[in-house]
SETILUM-689072 format. One record per residue (C-alpha): residue in one letter; residue number from 0; z, x, y. Coordinates in steps of 0.1 Angstrom, whole numbers, plus 2048, in hexadecimal, padded with zeros to 3 digits. Layout:
! SETILUM-689072
> residuo	num	w	u	v
> A	NUM	Z	X	Y $
...
***
This chain:
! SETILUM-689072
> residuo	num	w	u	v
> X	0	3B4	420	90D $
> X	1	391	41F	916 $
> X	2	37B	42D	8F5 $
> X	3	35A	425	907 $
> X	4	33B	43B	8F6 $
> X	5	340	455	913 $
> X	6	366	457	914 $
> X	7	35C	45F	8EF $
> X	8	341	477	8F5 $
> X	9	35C	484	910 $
> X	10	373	489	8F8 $
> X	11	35F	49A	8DF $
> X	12	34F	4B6	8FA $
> X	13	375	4BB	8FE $
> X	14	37E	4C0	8DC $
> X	15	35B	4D2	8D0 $
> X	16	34C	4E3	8EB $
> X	17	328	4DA	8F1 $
> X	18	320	4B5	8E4 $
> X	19	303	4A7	8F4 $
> X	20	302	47E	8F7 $
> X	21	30A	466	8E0 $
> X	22	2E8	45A	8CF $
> X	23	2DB	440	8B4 $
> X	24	2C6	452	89F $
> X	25	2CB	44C	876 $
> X	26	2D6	46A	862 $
> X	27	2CF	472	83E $
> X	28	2E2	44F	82E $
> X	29	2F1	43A	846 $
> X	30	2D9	42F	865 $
> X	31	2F6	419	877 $
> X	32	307	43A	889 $
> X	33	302	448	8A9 $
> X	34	30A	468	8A2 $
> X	35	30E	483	8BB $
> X	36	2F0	493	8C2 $
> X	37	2DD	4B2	8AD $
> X	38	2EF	4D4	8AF $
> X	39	2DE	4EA	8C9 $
> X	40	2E6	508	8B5 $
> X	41	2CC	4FD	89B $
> X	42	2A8	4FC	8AD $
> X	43	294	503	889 $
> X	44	29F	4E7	87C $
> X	45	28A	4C5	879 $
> X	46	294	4AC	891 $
> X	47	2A0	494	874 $
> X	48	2C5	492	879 $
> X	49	2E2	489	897 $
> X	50	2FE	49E	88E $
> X	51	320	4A8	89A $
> X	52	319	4C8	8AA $
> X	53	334	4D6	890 $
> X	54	334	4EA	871 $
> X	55	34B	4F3	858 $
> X	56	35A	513	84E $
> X	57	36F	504	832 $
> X	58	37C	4ED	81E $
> X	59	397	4E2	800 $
> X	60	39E	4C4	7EE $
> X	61	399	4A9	808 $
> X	62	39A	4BE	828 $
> X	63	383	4D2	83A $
> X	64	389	4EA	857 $
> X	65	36E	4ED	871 $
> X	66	369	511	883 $
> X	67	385	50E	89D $
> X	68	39F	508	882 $
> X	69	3A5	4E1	888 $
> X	70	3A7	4CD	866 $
> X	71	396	4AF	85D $
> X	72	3A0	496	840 $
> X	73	380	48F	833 $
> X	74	37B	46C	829 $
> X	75	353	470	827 $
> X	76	355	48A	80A $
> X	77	32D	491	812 $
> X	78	328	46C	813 $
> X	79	33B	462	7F2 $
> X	80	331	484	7DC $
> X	81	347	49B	7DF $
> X	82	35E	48D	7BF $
> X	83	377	4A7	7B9 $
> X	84	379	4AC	7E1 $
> X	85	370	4D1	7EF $
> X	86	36F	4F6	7DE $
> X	87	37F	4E3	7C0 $
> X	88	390	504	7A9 $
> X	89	382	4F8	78A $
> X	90	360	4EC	795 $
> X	91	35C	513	7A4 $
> X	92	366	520	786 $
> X	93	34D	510	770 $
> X	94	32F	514	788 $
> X	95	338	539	78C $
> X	96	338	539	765 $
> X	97	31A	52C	766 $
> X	98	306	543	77E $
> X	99	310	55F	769 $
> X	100	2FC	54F	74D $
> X	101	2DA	53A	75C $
> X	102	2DB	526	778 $
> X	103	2B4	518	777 $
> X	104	296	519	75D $
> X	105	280	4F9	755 $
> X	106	27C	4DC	741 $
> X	107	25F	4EB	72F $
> X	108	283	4F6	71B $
> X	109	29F	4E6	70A $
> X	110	2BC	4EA	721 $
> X	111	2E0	4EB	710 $
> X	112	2F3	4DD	72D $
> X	113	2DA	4C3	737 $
> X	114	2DD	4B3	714 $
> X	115	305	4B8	715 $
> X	116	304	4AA	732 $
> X	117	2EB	489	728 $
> X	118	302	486	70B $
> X	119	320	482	720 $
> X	120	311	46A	736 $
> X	121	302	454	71A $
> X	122	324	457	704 $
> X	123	337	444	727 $
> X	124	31C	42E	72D $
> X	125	307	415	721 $
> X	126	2EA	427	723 $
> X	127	2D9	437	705 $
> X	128	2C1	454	719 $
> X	129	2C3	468	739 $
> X	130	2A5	474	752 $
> X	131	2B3	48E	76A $
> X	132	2AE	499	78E $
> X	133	2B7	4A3	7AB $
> X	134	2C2	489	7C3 $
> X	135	2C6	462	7C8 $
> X	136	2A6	45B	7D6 $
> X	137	296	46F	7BB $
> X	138	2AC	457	79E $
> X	139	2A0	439	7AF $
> X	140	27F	444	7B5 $
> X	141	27D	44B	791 $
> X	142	28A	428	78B $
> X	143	273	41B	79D $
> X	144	257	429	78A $
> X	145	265	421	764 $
> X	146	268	3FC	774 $
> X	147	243	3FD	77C $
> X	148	239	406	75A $
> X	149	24E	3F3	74C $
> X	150	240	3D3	75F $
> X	151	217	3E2	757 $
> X	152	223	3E6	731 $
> X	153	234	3CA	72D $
> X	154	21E	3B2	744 $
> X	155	1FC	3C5	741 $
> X	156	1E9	3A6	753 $
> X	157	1FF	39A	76F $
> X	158	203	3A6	791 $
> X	159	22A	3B6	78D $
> X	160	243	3B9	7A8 $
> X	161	26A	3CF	7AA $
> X	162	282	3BA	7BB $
> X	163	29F	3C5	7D2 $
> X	164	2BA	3BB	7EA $
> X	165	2BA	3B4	80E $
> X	166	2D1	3CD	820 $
> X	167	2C9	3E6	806 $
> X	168	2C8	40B	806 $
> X	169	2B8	41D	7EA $
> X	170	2A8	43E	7FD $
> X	171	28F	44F	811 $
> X	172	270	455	7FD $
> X	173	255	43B	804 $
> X	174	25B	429	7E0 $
> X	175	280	42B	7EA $
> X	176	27D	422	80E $
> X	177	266	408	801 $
> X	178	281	3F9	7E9 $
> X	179	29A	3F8	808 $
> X	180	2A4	3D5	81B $
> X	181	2AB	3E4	837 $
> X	182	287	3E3	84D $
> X	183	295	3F9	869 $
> X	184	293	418	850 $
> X	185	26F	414	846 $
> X	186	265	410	870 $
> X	187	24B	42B	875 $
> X	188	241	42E	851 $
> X	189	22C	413	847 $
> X	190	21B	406	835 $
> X	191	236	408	818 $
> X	192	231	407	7F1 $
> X	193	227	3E6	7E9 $
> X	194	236	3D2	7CC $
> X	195	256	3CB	7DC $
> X	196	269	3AB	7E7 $
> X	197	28D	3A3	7EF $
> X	198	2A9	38C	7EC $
> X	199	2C5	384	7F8 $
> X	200	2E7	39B	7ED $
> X	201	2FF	388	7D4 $
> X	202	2E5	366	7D7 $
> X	203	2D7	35B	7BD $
> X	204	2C2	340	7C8 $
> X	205	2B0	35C	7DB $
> X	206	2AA	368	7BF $
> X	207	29E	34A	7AD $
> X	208	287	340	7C9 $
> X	209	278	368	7C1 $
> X	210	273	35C	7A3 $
> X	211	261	33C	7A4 $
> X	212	248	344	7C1 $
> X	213	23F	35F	7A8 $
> X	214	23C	348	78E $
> X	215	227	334	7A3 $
> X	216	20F	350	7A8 $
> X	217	20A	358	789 $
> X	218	220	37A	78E $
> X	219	23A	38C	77D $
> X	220	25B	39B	789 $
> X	221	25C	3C0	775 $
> X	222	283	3C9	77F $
> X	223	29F	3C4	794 $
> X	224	2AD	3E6	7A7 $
> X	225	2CB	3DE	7B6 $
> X	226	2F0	3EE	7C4 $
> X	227	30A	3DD	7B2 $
> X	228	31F	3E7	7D1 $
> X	229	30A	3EE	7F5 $
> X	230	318	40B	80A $
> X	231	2FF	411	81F $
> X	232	2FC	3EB	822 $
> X	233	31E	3E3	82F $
> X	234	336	3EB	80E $
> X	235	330	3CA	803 $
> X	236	339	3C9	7DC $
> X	237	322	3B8	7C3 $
> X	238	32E	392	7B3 $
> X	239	334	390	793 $
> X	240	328	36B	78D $
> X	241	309	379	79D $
> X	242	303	397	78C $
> X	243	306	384	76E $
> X	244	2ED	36C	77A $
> X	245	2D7	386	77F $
> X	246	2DE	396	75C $
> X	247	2D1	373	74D $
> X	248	2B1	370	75F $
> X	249	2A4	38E	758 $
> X	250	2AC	38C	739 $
> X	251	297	36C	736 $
> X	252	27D	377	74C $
> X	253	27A	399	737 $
> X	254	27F	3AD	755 $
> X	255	293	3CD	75A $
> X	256	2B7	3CE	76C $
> X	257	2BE	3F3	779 $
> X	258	2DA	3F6	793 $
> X	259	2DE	416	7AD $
> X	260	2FC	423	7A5 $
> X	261	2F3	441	7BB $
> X	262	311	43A	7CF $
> X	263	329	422	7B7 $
> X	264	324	439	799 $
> X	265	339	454	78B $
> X	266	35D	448	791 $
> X	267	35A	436	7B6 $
> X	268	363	410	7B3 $
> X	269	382	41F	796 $
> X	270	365	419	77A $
> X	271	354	432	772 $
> X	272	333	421	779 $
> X	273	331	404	792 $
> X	274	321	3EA	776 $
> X	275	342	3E8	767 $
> X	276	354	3D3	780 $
> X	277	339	3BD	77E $
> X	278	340	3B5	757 $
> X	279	315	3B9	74E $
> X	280	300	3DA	743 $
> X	281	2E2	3E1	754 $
> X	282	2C1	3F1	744 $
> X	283	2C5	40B	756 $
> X	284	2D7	41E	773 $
> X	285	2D0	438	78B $
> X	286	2ED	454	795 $
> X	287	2ED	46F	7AE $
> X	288	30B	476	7CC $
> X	289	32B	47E	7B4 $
> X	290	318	48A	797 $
> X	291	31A	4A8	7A3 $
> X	292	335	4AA	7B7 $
> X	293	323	4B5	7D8 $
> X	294	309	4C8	7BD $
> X	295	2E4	4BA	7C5 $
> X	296	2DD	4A4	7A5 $
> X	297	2D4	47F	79B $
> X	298	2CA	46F	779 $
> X	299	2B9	44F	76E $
> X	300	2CB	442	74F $
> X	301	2BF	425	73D $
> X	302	2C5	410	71B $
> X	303	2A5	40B	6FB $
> X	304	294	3F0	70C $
> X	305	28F	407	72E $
> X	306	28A	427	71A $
> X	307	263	42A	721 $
> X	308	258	447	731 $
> X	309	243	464	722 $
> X	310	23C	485	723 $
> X	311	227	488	742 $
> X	312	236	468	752 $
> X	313	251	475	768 $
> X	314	25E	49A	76F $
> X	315	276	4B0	786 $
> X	316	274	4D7	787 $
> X	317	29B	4D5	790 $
> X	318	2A6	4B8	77F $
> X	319	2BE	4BD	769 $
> X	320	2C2	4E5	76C $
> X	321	2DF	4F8	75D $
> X	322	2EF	4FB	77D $
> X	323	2EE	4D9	787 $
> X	324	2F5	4D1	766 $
> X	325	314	4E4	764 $
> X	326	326	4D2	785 $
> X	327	31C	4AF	775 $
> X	328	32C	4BA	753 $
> X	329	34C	4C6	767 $
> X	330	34D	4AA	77C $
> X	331	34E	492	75E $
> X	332	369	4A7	74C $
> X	333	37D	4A9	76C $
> X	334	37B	482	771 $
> X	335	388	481	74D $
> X	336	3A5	49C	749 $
> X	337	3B3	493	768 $
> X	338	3B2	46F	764 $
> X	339	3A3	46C	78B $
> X	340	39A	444	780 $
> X	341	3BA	43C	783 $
> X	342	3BD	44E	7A0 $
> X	343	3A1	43F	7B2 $
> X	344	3B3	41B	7A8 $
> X	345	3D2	421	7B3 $
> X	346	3C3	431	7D5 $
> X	347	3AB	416	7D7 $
> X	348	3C9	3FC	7D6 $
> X	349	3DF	411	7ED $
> X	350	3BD	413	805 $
> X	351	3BC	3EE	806 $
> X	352	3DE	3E8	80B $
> X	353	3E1	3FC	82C $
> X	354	3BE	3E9	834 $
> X	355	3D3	3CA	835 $
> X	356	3EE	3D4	847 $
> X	357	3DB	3E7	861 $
> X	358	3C6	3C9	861 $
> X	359	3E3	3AE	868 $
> X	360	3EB	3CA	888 $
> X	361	3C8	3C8	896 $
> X	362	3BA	3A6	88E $
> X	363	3A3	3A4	8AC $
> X	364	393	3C8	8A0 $
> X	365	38E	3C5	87B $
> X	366	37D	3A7	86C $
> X	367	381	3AF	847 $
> X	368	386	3C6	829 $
> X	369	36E	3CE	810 $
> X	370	365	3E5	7F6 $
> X	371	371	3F2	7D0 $
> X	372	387	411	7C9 $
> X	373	37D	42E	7E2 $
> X	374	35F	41F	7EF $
> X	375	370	405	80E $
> X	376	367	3F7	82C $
> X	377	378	3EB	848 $
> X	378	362	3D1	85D $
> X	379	361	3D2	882 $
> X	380	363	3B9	89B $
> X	381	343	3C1	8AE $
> X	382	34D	3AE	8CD $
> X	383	36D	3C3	8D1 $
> X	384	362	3E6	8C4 $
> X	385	344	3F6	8AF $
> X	386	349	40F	88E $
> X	387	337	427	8A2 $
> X	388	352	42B	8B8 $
> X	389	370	428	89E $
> X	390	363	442	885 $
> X	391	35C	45B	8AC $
> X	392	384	458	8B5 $
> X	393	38A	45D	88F $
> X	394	379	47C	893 $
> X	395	389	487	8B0 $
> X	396	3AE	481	89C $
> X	397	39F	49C	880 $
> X	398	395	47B	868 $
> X	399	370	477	85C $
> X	400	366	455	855 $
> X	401	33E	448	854 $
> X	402	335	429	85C $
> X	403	31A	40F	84C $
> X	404	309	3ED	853 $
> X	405	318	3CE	85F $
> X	406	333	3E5	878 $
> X	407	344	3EF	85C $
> X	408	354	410	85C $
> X	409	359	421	834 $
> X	410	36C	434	822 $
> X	411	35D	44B	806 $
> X	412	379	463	802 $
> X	413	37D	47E	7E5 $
> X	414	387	46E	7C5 $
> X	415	3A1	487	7C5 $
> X	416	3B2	47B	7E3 $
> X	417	3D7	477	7E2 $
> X	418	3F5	45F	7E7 $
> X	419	3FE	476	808 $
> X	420	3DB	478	815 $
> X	421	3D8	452	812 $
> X	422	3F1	451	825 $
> X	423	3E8	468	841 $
> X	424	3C7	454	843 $
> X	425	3D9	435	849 $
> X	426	3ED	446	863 $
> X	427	3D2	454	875 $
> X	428	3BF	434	878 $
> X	429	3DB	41E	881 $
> X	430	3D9	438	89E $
> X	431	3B8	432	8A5 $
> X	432	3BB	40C	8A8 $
> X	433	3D9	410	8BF $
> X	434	3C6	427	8D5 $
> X	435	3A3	40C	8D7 $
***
């Protein structure tokens, strides 16, 4: 069958109704889909996204149902949030509970759920203190300043710098977008934040080389922020004897490690925080996507040495409200009573499994496998077929997929996700790869 970009478009108009073309502009995340373009039906809105010219009226567990009635098995789960999958029963329960009592006041007050919550998260992790807010960005923004003063504290004479990864993703405020090795995201908006260099991912002789041409000049290197898995990067997982490495050096350069576990934390890889498989503790790590459980908060959680900031330093009207609060906590209790680890283990092995077989099928489509848990990859061969066009007839066979760098198409299902539904997935894209 030919699945050229218009057959697709094609295809879609048939299936949606009004679709205009096929275009290449980034949304929120992941700037490597050509999504189809923005919904006509939405004129007040800012021209910063290329949607689906869908919406929603539903979902449940791991499905959704758009407003015609077709299904969708939703393997995107609000790009790797959504942790107990949609309209979760006890999830409802709890936030209802909670609206009847406070939903918002400040942090000019102590706020019961906020320190339950900080509690919970410092109890499970290494981490001995908790900043909260409202979204990834936001944590690693707020990592971004503690690394700062740590570096002016701790090096009060030397010109300081943050180091991060080529191929990066770490969000879209300027600091953020600044600390991102990916230069087509910061087009248009330069100059960034200075104080930034990069290296390569899972090299440490880049990293070395960072660290003797600063040497040279007589500079410091305050801290390390780093994914110890990229998704937006390709799904590329981090290396243990590298992360190790990188443990060492800062340790001997006094230097700050903090990882962005905005999208490996809370359960994804099958640990509950990404660092885990990667045997080392950072100084501190940054959460945000499944906290919440598709419930707007993020949180910056670090051990003593990275414990610096003061009244006055830092601050989030939102962060950390009871509402927000209360999904986190439920979230976490969830993961626990239910033993969804596990689940995202056996999944995760049962993911990779099919992987391989439908890999041996289509050899001269996929190139490899990659990924931990629920968060996969399957990478394309870009001279037979694009992830642009895999996770478009996906779409049109009710399965959401969302693709990332390096023509790799991902899947960030539900934690929740079952045997069955593995299954169906597996189904539906041996379909697809029959059909290209």
């Amino acid at each position: 069958m030919d699945f050229s970009y218009n057959n697709v478009s094609s295809l879609l108009v048939e299936n949606l109704g009004s679709v205009v073309e096929l275009v290449d502009a980034p949304h929120s995340k992941c700037g490597t889909f050509g999504y189809v373009g923005s919904s006509p039906t939405a004129p007040t809105l800012m021209n910063t996204y290329s949607r689906f010219n869908i919406s929603f009226k539903k979902g449940k567990g791991c499905w959704l149902w758009d407003q015609k009635g077709k299904k969708y098995l939703d393997s995107v789960a609000g790009i790797a949030t959504c942790t107990l999958g949609h309209s979760d029963r006890v999830l409802r329960k709890k936030l209802s509970d909670q609206l009847k009592k406070i939903q918002h006041i400040s942090n000019l007050y102590r706020i019961e759920e906020q320190e339950k919550l900080s509690k919970s998260l410092t109890k499970q992790s290494c981490a001995e203190s908790v900043f909260f807010c409202n979204s990834g960005a936001e944590a690693n923004e707020s990592a971004i300043k503690l690394i700062k003063k740590y570096g002016n504290k701790t090096f009060p004479d030397k010109e300081c710098f943050i180091l991060a990864a080529e191929s990066s993703f770490h969000g879209r405020t300027l600091a953020t977008l600044s600390a991102t090795g990916q230069p087509k995201y910061q087009e248009g908006f330069e100059p960034m934040v200075k104080g930034f260099k990069f290296f390569k991912y899972n090299d440490i002789s880049s990293v070395k080389k960072l660290f003797k041409e600063l040497k040279e000049n007589q500079q410091k290197v305050s801290g390390i922020l780093i994914e110890p898995i990229q998704g937006e990067g390709g799904v590329i997982p981090g290396d243990k004897v590298f992360f190790k490495e990188l443990r060492e050096i800062c340790n001997q350069s006094n230097s700050l490690l903090i990882l962005d576990e905005v999208q490996s934390g809370v359960g994804r890889t099958g640990k509950m925080w990404g660092y885990e498989n990667l045997e080392i503790e950072p100084d501190g790590f940054t959460l945000a996507k499944g906290l919440g459980g598709g419930h707007p908060i993020g949180a910056l959680l670090v051990q003593k040495k990275a414990n610096i900031f003061s009244p006055g330093d830092h601050a989030s009207t939102f962060g950390g409200n009871p509402f927000a609060c209360s999904a986190a906590l439920t979230v976490l209790e969830e993961i626990s009573r239910r033993k969804i680890l596990n689940n995202v283990y056996q999944r995760g092995n049962q993911l990779k499994e099919g992987f391989i077989k439908i890999s041996a099928k289509f050899p001269n489509i996929i190139n490899g496998i990659r990924g931990l848990g629920l968060i996969q990859g399957l990478v394309i061969n870009d001279s037979y077929t694009d992830a642009k066009t895999i996770t478009l007839k996906a779409f049109e066979k009710g399965l959401l997929l969302v693709p990332a760098r390096g023509n790799v198409v991902r899947f960030v299902p539900p934690l929740i996700i079952s045997r069955n539904e593995i299954n169906i997935l597996l189904k539906k894209l041996d379909l697809i790869f029959k059909e290209l």
